[in-house]
N, C-alpha and C positions, 0 to 999 in steps of 0.2 A: 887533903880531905880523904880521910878512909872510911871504910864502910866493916863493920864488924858480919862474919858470917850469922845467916839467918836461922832464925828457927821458928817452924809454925806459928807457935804459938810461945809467947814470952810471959805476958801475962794478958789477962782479956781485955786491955786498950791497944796491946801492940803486937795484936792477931797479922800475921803475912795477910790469914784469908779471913777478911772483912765482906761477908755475903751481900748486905746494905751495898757498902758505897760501893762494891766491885758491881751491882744491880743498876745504881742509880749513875755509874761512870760509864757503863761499860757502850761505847758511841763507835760510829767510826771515825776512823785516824789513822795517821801514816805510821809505818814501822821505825822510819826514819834510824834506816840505813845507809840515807845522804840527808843535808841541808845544802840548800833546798832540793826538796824530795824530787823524782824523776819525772811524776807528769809538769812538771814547771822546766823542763828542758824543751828549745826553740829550733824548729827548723833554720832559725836566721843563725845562729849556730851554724860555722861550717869549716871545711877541710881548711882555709888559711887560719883562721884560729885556732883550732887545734896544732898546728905548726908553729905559731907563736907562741901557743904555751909550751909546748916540747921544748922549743927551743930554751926559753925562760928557763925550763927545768934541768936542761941538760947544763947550763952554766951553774945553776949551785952542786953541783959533783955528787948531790947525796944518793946514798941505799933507796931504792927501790924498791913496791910489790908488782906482783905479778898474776892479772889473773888468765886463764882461756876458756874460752867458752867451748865445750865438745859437746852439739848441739842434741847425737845420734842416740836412739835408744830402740831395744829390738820389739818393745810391746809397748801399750799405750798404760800409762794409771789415770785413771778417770779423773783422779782428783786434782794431777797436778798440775799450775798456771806459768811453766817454766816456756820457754822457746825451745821446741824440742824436733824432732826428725824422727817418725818411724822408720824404721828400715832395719835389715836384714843384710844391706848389700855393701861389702866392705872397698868396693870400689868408690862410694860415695864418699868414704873416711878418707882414703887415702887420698883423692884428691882435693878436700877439708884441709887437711895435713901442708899439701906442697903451698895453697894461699894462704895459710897459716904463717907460714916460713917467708912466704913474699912478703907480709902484711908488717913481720919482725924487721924483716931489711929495709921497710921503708920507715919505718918508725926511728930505728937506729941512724939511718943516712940521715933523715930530718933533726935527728940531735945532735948531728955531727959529730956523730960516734962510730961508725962503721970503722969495724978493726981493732978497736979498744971495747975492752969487756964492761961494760956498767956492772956494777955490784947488787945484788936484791938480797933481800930481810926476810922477802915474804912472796911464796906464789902459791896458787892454788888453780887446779884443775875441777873446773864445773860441769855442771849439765843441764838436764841430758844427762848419760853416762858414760863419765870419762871411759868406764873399764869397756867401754862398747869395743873401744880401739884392742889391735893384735897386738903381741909381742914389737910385732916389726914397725906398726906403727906408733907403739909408744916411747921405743928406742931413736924413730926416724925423728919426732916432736924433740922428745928430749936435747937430742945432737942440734940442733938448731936452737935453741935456745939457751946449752949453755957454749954455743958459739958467738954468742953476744952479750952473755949475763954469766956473771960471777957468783956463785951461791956462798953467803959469810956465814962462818961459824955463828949457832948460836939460832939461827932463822927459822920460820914456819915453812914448813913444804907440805901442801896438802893437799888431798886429793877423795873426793867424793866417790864411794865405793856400792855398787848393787852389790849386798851379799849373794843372790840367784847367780851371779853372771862370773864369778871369781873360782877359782882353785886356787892351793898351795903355791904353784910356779909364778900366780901372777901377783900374788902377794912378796915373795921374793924378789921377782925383775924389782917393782916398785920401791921396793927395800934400795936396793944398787942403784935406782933411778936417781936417788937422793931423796926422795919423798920421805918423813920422817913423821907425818901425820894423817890419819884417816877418818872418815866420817862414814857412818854407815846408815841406810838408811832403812830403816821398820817400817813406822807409821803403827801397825797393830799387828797383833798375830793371833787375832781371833779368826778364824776359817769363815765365818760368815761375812766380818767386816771386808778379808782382804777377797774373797768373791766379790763383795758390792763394790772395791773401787779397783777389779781385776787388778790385783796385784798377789800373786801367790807365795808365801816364802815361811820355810819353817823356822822353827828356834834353831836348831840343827845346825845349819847350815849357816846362820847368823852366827852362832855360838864359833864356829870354824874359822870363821873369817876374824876373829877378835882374838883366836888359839894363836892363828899364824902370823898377828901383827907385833903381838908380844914374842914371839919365837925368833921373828927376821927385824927387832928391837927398834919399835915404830915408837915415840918417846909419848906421843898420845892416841886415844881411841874415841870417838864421839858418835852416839846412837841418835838416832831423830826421831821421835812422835810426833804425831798429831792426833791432836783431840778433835771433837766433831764430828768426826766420819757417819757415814751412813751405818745404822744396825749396833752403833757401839752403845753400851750402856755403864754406868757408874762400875757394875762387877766385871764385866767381863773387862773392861781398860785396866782395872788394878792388878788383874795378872797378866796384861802384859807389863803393865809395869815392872811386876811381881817378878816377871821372867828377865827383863833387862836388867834390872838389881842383880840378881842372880848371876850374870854373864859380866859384872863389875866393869865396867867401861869408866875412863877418866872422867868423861864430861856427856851430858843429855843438852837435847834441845827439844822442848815439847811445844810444838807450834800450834795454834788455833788455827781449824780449817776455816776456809773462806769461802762461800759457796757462791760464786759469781758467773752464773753460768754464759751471761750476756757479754762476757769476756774470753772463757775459756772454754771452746765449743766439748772439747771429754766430758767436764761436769755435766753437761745436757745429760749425758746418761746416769746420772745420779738422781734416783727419785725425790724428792723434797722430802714427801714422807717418812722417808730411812732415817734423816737426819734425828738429832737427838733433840728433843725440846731443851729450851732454855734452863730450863732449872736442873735438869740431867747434866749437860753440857758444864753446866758452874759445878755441880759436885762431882763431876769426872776431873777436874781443875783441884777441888781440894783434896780429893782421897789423893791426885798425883804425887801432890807437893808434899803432903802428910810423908808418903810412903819415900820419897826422895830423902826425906831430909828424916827422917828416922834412921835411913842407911846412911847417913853420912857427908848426902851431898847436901853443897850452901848453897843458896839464889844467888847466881850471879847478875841476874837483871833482866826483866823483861820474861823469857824464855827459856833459859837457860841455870842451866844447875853443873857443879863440878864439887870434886873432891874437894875435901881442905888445904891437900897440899897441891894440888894441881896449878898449873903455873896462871892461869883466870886467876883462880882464889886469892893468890898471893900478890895478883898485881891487882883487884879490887884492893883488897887489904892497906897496898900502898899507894894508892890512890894513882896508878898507871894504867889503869883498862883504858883499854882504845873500842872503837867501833868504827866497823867500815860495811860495805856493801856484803864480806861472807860476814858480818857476826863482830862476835867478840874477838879482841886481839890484846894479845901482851906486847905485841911492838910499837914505841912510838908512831905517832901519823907519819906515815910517808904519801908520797904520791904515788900512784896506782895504773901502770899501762895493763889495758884491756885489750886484749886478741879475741877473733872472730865472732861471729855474728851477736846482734842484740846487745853484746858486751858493752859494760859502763866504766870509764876511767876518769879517774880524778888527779887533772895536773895541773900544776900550780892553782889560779886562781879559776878555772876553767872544768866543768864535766863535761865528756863526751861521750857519747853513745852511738854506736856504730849499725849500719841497716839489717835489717830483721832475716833478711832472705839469703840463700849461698847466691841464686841467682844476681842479686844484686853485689852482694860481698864481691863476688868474681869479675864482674863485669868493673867495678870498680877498683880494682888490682887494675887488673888486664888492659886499663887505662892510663894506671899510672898515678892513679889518685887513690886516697886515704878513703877506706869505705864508710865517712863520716854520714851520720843519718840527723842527730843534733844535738843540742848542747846546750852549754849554761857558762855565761862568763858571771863569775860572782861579782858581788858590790863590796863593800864595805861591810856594809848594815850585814848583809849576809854572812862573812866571812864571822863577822862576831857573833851571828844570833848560831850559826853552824858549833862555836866550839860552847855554846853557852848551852843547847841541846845536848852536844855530848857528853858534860859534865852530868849532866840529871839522868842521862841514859845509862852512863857508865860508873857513877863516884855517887848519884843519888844526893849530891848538894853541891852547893854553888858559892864560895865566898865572894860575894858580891862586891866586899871592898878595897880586893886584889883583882877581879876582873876588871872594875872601875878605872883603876890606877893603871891596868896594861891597855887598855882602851881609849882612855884619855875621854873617860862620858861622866858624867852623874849618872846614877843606877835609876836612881827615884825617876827622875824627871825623863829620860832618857826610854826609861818602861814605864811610863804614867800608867798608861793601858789597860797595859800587860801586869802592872803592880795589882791595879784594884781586883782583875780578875782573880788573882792569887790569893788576895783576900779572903773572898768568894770559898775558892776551892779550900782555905784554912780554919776555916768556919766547919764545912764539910768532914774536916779533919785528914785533908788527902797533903796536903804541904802543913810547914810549921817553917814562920819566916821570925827573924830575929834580927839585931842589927849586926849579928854577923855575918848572915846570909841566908839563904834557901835550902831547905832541907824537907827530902822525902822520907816521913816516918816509913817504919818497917810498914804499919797496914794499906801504905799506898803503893808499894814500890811495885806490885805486877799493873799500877795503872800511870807508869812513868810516861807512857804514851802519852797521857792524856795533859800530863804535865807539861810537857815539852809544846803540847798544841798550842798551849797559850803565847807564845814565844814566836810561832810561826807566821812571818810576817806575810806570807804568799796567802798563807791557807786564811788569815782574820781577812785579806782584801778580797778574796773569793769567796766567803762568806757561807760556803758549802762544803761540807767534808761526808756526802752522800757518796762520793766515787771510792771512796774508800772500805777496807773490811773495817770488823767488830773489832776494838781493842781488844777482848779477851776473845 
């Protein structure tokens, strides 16, 4: 199944930006970054199952991702709903660092692998920010980790970048680290917007950080927006668009803010009335896409936009995009060991999520035990409705009479349900079903979200998808 790259506008049925249905769709729902998404993980979930998925996983011998949680950052941004650490004090990192390294050896001992390298495809350094860490301690991370993991030709290595907090030398270490990909993060670079959610940072210094990952030959470059913010308006977002075009980056990710303040105590200090009304907020969405995709870049899906020849594009194209907890990926599914706090890992048939606090992270080392918080052993039913969602996430159709046949279901009967609701939405003109299968026209494809809900068999028995943000 491939997906040809997009363009705004084709002709006026098979418009990207369909203002109607993107109005009458636009609900909340999961990002679905997993199946089943993360508030359906159980306390009953615990350290011995996770131990028996390791195990399980360490017998089929395959590559590996990798992510770490590096919780620290030296100021607050008002807008963002990450697990994060204020601080200033590099005592804190470094001893983050040494249960970092315990948390690795006990993972490794439990696949009974200690002493033999496991191979990885893919790791990524999150936040927080990573670059919060010294020299000394992103050398000390590093040495620990590939004293247990094997990086293969070919692999994602990426790492989450503050332009504000970077120089040339530490774009370099990072270069030597192995890292070979970066993400950098905006949001806006209007002076007003980045006052309203304390965050300060010029084009300048952004533009620097992108100089010197081409110079020390990082093989991609990824900027992050958000729309919604407080103070932003339809013009002043289109240069920053304007200015990110300009600074030529591989691949964007332009995220809709989520303003949930009853979750993320920073937002409290965001006034409600800054935000942008509804109808602002939708045409800040199409002058974006307009201006992306005039310069060149395609809709990878959902959020995301890349070059043509960007290694996304081309694995959309061939119907290989993957998705996992960072985003889009060109590597096939692997399973996924997650380090420190709040971190989410996907092994074998099993997610786990690890506890929110260092205090608690520590104390649970320091025991002996896996700082498991909880988790999810999958079903069946789930494992199928998981890759039947990532198809429509990532390939934007579904051959229904080849997942049938790997599944060993009748489609029809199997999604009674879930068929008529489809119906429903193809009436609407958001799907277009056939008897070869499911298929997201171009005018639906920024509301795949809403696609995939119908399919979610947690979220139809919970009957609520109020805890959730805006699809757009």
């Amino acid at each position: 199944m491939t997906s040809p790259h997009l363009r705004l506008v084709s002709n006026a049925s098979e418009a990207l930006f369909q203002p109607e249905l993107l109005r009458r769709f636009d609900i909340n729902g999961p990002r679905y970054t997993s199946y089943p998404t993360a508030d359906r993980f159980s306390a009953d979930f615990g350290e011995s199952d996770y131990l028996l998925a390791l195990k399980r996983v360490a017998a089929e011998q395959k590559p590996l991702s990798l992510y770490f949680h590096i919780p620290f950052c030296p100021n607050i941004c008002y807008y963002c709903g990450c697990n994060k650490i204020i601080t200033k004090d590099h005592r804190r990192s470094a001893q983050y660092i040494r249960y970092l390294a315990q948390e690795m050896d006990q993972v490794v001992t439990a696949m009974g692998r200690l002493g033999r390298k496991i191979p990885i495809k893919q790791l990524h350094w999150g936040g927080g920010t990573p670059t919060f860490l010294s020299h000394d301690e992103m050398k000390e991370l590093m040495a620990h980790i590939q004293s247990h993991f094997e990086f293969l030709d070919g692999g994602e290595y990426s790492i989450e970048i503050d332009p504000r907090r970077v120089q040339e030398s530490d774009i370099a270490l990072l270069a030597d680290l192995g890292f070979n990909r970066i993400s950098l993060g905006v949001q806006d670079f209007n002076p007003d917007v980045q006052k309203a959610v304390h965050r300060i940072q010029t084009i300048s210094e952004t533009q620097a950080v992108l100089d010197w990952s081409r110079k020390y030959g990082f093989t991609s470059s990824s900027v992050d927006l958000i729309y919604g913010l407080p103070k932003q308006t339809p013009k002043t977002f289109s240069e920053t668009v304007a200015a990110v075009i300009q600074m030529n980056p591989d691949r964007l990710s332009v995220y809709s803010y989520a303003h949930l303040p009853h979750l993320f105590k920073p937002q409290r200090r965001i006034a409600e009335i800054d935000l942008p009304i509804a109808v602002d907020k939708l045409q800040i969405l199409a002058n974006t896409i307009e201006q992306l995709q005039d310069a060149g870049y395609g809709f990878i899906g959902m959020d995301h936009f890349a070059k043509p020849d960007n290694e996304l594009s081309v694995a959309q194209r061939e119907g290989r995009l993957h998705r996992n907890f960072q985003g889009y990926s060109t590597q096939a599914e692997c399973d996924l060991l997650a380090f420190g706090v709040s971190s989410i890992g996907k092994v074998d048939n099993a997610y786990v999520q690890n506890v929110k606090t260092t205090d608690e992270y520590y104390a649970a080392l320091d025991q002996g035990h896996l700082p498991v918080m909880r988790g999810l052993i999958l079903s069946a039913d789930d494992l199928l409705r998981r890759e039947l969602i990532s198809e429509l996430m990532c390939q934007f159709s579904l051959d229904t009479k080849a997942f049938a046949q790997k599944y060993q279901i009748d489609f029809l009967t199997y999604f009674e349900d879930e068929y008529r609701e489809l119906q429903d939405l193809q009436r609407s003109g958001l799907v277009e079903l056939s008897e070869h299968g499911i298929h997201v026209p171009l005018r639906g494809r920024l509301l795949a979200r809403r696609v995939a809900m119908v399919f979610d068999r947690h979220l139809r028995l919970a009957k609520t998808s109020s805890a959730y943000s805006k699809v757009l």
